[in-house]
Biopython code that builds the backbone (N, CA, C, O; Angstrom):
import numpy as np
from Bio.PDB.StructureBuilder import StructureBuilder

atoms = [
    (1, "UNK", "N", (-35.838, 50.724, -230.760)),
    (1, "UNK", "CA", (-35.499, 50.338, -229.408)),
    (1, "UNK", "C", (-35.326, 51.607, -228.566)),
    (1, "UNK", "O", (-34.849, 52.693, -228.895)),
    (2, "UNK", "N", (-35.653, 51.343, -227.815)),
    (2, "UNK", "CA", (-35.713, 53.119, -226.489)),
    (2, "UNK", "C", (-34.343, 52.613, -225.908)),
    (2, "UNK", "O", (-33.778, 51.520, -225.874)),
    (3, "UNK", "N", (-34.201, 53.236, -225.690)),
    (3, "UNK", "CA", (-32.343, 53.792, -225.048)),
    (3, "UNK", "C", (-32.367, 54.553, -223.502)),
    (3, "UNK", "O", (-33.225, 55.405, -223.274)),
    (4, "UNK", "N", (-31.507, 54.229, -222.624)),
    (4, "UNK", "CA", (-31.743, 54.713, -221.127)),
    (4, "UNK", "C", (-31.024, 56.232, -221.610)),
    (4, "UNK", "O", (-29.927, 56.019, -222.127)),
    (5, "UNK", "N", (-31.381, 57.688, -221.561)),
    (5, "UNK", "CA", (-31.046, 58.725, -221.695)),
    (5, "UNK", "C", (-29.625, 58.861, -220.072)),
    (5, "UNK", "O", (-29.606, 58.668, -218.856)),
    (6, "UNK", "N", (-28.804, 59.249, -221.040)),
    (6, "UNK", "CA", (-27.903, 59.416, -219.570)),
    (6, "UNK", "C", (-27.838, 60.601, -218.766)),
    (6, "UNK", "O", (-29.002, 60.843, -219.085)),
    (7, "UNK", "N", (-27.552, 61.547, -218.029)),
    (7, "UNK", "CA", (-27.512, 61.995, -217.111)),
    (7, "UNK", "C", (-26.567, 63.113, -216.951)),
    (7, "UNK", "O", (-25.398, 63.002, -217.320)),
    (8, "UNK", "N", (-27.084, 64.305, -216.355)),
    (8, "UNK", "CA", (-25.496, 65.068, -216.434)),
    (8, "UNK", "C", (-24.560, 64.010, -215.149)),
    (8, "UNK", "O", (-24.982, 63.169, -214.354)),
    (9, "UNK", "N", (-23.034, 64.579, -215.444)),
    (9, "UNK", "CA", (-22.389, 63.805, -214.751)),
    (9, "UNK", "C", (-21.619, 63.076, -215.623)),
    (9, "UNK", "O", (-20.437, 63.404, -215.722)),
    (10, "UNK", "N", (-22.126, 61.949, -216.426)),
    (10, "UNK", "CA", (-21.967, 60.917, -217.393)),
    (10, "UNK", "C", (-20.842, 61.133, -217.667)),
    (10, "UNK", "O", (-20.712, 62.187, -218.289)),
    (11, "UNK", "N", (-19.581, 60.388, -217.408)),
    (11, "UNK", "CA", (-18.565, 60.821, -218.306)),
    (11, "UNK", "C", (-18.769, 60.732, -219.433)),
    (11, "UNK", "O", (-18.146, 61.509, -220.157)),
    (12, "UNK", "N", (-19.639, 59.839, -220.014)),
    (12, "UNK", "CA", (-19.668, 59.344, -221.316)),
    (12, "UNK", "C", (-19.957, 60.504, -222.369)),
    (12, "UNK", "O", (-19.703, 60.569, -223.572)),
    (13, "UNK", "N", (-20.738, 61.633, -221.271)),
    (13, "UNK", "CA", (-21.596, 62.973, -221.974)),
    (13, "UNK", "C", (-20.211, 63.974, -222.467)),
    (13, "UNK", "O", (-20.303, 64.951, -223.210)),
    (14, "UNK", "N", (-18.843, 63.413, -221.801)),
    (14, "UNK", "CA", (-18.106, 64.724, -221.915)),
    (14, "UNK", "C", (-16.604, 64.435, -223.228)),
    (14, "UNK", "O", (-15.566, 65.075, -223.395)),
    (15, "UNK", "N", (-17.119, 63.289, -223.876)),
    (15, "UNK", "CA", (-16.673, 62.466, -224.849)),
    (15, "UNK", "C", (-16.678, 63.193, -226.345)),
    (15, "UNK", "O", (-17.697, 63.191, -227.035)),
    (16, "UNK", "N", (-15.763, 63.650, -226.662)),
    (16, "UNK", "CA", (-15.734, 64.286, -228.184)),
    (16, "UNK", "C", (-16.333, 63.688, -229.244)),
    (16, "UNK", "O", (-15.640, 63.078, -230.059)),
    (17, "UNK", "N", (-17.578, 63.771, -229.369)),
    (17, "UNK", "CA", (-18.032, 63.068, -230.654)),
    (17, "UNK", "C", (-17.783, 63.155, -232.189)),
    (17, "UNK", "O", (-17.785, 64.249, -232.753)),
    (18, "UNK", "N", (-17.533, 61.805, -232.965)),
    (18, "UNK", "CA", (-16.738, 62.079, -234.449)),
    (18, "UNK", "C", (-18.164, 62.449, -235.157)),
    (18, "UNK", "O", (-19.358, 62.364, -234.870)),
    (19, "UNK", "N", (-17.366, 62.904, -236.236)),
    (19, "UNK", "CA", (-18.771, 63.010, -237.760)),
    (19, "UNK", "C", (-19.476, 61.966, -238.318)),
    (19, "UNK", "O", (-18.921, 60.930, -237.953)),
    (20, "UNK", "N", (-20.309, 61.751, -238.938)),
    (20, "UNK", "CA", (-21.162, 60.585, -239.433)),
    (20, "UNK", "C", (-19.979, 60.899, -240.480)),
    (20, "UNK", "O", (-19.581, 62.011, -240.825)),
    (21, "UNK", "N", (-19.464, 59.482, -240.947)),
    (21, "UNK", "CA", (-18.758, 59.686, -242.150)),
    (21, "UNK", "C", (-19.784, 58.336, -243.373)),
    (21, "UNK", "O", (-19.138, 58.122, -244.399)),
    (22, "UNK", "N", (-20.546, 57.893, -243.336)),
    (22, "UNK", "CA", (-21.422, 57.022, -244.160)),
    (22, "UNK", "C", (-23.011, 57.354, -244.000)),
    (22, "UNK", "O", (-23.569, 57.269, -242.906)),
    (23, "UNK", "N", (-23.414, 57.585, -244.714)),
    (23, "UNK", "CA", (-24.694, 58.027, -244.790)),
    (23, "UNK", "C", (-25.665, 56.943, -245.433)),
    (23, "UNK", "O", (-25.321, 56.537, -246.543)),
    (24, "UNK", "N", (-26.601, 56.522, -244.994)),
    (24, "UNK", "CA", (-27.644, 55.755, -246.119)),
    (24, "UNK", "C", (-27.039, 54.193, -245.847)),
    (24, "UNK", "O", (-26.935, 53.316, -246.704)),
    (25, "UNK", "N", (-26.668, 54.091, -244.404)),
    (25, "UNK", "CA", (-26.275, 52.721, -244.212)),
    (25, "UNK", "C", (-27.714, 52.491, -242.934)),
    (25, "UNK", "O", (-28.317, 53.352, -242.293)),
    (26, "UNK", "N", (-27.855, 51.210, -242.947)),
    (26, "UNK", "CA", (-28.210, 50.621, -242.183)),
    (26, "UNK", "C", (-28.134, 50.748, -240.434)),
    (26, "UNK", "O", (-29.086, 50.643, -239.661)),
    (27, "UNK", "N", (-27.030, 50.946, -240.170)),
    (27, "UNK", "CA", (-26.514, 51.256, -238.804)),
    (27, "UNK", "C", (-27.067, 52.943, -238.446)),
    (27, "UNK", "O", (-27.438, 53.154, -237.291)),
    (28, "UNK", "N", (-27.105, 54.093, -239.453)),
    (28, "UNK", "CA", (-27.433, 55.099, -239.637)),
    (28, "UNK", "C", (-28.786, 55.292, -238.944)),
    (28, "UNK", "O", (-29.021, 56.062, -238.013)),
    (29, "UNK", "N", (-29.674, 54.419, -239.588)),
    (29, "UNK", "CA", (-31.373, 54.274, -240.071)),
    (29, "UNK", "C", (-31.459, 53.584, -238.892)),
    (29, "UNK", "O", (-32.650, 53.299, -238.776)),
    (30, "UNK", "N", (-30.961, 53.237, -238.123)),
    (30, "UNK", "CA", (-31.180, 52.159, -237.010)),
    (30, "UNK", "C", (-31.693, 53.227, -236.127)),
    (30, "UNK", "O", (-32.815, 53.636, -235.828)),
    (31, "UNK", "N", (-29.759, 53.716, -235.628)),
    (31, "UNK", "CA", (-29.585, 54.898, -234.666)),
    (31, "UNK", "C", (-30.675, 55.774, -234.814)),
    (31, "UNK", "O", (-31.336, 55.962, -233.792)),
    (32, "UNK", "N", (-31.041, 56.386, -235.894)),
    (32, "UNK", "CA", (-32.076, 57.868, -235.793)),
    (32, "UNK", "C", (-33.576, 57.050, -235.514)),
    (32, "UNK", "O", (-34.480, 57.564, -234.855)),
    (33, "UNK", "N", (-33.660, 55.755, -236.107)),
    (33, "UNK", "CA", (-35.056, 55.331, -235.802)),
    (33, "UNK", "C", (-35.365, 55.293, -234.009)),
    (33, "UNK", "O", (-36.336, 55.748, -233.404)),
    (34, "UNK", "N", (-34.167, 54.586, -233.481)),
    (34, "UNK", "CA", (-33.963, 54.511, -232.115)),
    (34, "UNK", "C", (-34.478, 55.504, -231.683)),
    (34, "UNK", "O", (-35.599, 55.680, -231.208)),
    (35, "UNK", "N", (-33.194, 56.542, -231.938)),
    (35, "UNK", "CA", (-33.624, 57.908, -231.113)),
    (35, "UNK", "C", (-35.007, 58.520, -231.226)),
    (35, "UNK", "O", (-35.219, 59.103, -230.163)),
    (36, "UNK", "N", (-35.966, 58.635, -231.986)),
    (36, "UNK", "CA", (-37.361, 58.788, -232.395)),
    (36, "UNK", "C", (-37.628, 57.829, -231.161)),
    (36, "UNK", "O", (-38.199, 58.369, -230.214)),
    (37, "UNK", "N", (-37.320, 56.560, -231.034)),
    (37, "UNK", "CA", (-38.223, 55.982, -230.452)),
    (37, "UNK", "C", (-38.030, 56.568, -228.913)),
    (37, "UNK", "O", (-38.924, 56.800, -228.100)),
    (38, "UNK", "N", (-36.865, 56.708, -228.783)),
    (38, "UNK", "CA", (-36.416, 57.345, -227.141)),
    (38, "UNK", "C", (-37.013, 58.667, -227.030)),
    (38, "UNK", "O", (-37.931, 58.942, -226.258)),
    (39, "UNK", "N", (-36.532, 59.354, -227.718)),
    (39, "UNK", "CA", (-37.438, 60.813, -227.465)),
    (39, "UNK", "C", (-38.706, 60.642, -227.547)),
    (39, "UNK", "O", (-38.993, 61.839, -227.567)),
    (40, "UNK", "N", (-39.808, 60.066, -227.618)),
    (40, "UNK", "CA", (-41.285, 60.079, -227.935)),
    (40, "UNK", "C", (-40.929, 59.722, -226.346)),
    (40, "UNK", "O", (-40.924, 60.632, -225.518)),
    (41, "UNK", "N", (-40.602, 58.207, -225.929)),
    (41, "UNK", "CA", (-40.951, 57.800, -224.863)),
    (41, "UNK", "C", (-40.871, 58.334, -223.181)),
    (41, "UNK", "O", (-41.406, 58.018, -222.118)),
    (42, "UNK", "N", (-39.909, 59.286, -223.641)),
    (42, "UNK", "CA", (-39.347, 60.312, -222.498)),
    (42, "UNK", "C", (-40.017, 61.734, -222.814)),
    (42, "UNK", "O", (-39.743, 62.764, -222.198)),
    (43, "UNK", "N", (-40.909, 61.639, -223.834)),
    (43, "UNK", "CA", (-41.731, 62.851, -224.050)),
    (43, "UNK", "C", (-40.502, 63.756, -224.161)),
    (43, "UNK", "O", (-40.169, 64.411, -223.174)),
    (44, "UNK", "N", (-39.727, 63.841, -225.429)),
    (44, "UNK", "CA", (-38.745, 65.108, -225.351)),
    (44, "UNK", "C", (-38.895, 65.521, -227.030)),
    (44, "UNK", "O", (-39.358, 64.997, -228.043)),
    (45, "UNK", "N", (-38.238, 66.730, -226.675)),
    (45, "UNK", "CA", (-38.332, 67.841, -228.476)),
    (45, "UNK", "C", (-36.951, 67.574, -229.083)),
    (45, "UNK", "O", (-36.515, 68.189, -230.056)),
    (46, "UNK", "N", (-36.439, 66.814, -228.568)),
    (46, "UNK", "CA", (-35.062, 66.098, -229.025)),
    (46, "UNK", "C", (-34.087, 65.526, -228.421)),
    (46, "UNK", "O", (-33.865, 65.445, -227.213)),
    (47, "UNK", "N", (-33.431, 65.074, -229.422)),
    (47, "UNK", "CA", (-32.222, 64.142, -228.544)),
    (47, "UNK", "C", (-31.014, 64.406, -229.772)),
    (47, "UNK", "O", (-31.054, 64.648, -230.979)),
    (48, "UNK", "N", (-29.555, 64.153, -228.395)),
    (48, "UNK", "CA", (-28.804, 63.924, -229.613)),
    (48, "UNK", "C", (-27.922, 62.252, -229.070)),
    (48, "UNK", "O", (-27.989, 61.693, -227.975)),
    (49, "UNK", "N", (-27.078, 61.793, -230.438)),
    (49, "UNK", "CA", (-26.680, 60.585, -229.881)),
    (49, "UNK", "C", (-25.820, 60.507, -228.610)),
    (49, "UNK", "O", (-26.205, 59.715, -227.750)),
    (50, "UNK", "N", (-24.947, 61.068, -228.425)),
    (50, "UNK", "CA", (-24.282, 60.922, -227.003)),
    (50, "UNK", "C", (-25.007, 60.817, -226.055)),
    (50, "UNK", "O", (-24.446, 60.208, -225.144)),
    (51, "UNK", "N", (-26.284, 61.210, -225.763)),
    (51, "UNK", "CA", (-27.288, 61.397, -224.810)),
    (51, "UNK", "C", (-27.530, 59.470, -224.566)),
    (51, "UNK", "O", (-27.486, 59.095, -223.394)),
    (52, "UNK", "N", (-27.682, 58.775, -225.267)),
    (52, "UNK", "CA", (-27.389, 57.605, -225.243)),
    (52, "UNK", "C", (-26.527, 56.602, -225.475)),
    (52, "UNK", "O", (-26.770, 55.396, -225.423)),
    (53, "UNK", "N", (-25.436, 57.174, -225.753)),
    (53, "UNK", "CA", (-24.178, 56.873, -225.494)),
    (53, "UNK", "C", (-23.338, 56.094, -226.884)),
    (53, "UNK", "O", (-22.465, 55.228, -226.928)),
    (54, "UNK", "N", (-24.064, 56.857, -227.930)),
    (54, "UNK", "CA", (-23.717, 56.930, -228.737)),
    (54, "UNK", "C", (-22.470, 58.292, -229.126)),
    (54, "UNK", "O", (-22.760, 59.382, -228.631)),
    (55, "UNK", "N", (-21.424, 58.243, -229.796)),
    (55, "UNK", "CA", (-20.112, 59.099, -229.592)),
    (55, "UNK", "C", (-20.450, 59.763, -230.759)),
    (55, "UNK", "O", (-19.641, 60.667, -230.967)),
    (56, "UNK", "N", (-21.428, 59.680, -231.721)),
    (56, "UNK", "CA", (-21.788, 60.500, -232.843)),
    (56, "UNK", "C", (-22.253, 61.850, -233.207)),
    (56, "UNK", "O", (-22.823, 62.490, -232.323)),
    (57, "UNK", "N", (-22.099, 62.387, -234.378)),
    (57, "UNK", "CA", (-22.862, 64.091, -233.856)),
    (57, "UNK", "C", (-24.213, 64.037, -234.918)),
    (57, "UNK", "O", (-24.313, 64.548, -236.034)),
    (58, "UNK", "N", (-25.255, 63.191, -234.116)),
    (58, "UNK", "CA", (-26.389, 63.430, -235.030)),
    (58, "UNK", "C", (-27.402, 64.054, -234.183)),
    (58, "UNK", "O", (-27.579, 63.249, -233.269)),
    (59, "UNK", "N", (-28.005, 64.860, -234.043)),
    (59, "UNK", "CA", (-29.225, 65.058, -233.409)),
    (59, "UNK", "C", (-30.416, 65.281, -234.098)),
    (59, "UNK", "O", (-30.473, 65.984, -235.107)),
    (60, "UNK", "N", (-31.500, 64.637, -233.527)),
    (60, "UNK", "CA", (-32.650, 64.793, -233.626)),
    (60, "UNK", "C", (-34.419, 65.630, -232.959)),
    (60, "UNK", "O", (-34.795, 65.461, -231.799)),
    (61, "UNK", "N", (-35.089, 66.327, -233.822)),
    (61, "UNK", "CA", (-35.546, 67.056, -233.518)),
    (61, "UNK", "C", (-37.134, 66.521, -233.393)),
    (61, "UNK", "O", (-37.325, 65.491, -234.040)),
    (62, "UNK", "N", (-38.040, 66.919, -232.838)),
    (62, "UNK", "CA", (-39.205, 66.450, -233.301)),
    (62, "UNK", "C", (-40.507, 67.028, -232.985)),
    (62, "UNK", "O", (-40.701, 67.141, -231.775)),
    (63, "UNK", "N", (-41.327, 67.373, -233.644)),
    (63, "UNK", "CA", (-42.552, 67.490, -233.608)),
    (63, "UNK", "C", (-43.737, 67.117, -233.974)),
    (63, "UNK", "O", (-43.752, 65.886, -233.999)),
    (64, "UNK", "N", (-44.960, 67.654, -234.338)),
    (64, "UNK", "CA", (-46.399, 66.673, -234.205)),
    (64, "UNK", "C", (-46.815, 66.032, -235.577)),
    (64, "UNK", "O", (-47.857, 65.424, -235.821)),
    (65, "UNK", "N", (-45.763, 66.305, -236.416)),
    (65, "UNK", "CA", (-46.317, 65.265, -238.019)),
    (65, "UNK", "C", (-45.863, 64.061, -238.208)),
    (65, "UNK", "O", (-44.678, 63.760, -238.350)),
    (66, "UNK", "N", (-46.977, 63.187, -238.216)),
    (66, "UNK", "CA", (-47.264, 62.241, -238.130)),
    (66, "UNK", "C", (-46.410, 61.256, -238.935)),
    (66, "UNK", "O", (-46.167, 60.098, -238.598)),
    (67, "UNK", "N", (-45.922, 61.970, -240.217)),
    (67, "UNK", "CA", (-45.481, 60.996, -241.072)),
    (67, "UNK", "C", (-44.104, 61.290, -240.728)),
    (67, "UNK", "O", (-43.414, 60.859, -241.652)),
    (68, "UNK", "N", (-43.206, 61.946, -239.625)),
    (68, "UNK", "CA", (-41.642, 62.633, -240.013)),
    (68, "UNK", "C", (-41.215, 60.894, -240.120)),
    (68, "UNK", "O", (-40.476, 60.564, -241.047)),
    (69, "UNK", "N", (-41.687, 59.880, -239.188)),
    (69, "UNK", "CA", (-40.898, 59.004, -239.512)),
    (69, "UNK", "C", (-40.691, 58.088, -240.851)),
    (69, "UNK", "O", (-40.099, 57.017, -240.988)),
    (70, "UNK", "N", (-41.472, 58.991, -241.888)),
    (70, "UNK", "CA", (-41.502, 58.881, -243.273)),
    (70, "UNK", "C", (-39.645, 59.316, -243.983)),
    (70, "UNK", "O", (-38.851, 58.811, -244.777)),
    (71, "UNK", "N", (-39.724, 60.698, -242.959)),
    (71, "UNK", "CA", (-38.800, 60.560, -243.644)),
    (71, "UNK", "C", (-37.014, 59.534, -243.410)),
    (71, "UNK", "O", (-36.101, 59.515, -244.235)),
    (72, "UNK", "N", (-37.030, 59.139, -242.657)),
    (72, "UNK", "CA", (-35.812, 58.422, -242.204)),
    (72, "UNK", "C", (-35.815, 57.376, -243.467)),
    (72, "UNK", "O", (-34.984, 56.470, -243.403)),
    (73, "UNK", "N", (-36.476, 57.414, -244.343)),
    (73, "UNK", "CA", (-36.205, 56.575, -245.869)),
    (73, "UNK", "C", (-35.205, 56.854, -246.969)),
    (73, "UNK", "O", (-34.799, 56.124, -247.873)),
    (74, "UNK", "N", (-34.805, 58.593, -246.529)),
    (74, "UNK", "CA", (-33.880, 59.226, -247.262)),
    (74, "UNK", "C", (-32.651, 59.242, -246.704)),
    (74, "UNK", "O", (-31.629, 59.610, -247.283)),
    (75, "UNK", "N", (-32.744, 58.749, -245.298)),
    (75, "UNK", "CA", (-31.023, 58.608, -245.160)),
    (75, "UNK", "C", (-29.908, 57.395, -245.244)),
    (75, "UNK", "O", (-28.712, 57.645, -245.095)),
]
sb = StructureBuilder()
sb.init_structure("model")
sb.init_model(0)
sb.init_chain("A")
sb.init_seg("    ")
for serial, (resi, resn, name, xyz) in enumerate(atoms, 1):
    if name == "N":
        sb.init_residue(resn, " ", resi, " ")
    sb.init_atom(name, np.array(xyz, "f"), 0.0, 1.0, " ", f" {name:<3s}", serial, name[0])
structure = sb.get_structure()
């Protein structure tokens, strides 16, 4: 699902984000699939979750291999 990227300003942007404390859940694999899908669509080299208003500290990076969304199977 693509996500509206928020904005400087955002209070939401100035929000202390916690640690991933569960790894290899469902909700995890969701979020990073998301964000892949938001960053492609806004043409960006990354995102992190607060940027969509998510309070988490995951960020994501991306470039031109084809299979990276191969890897989101390992988390």
């Amino acid at each position: 699902m693509i996500h509206p990227i928020l904005r400087m300003g955002d209070a939401r942007l100035l929000r202390v984000s916690e640690a991933v404390r569960d790894f290899g859940t469902v909700e995890l694999r969701t979020l990073v699939a998301d964000m892949f899908d938001t960053m492609h669509a806004a043409s960006g080299a990354g995102l992190a979750a607060p940027q969509i208003g998510v309070p988490l500290r995951v960020v994501i990076f991306g470039y031109a291999d084809p299979d990276a969304q191969s890897a989101l199977s390992g988390l």
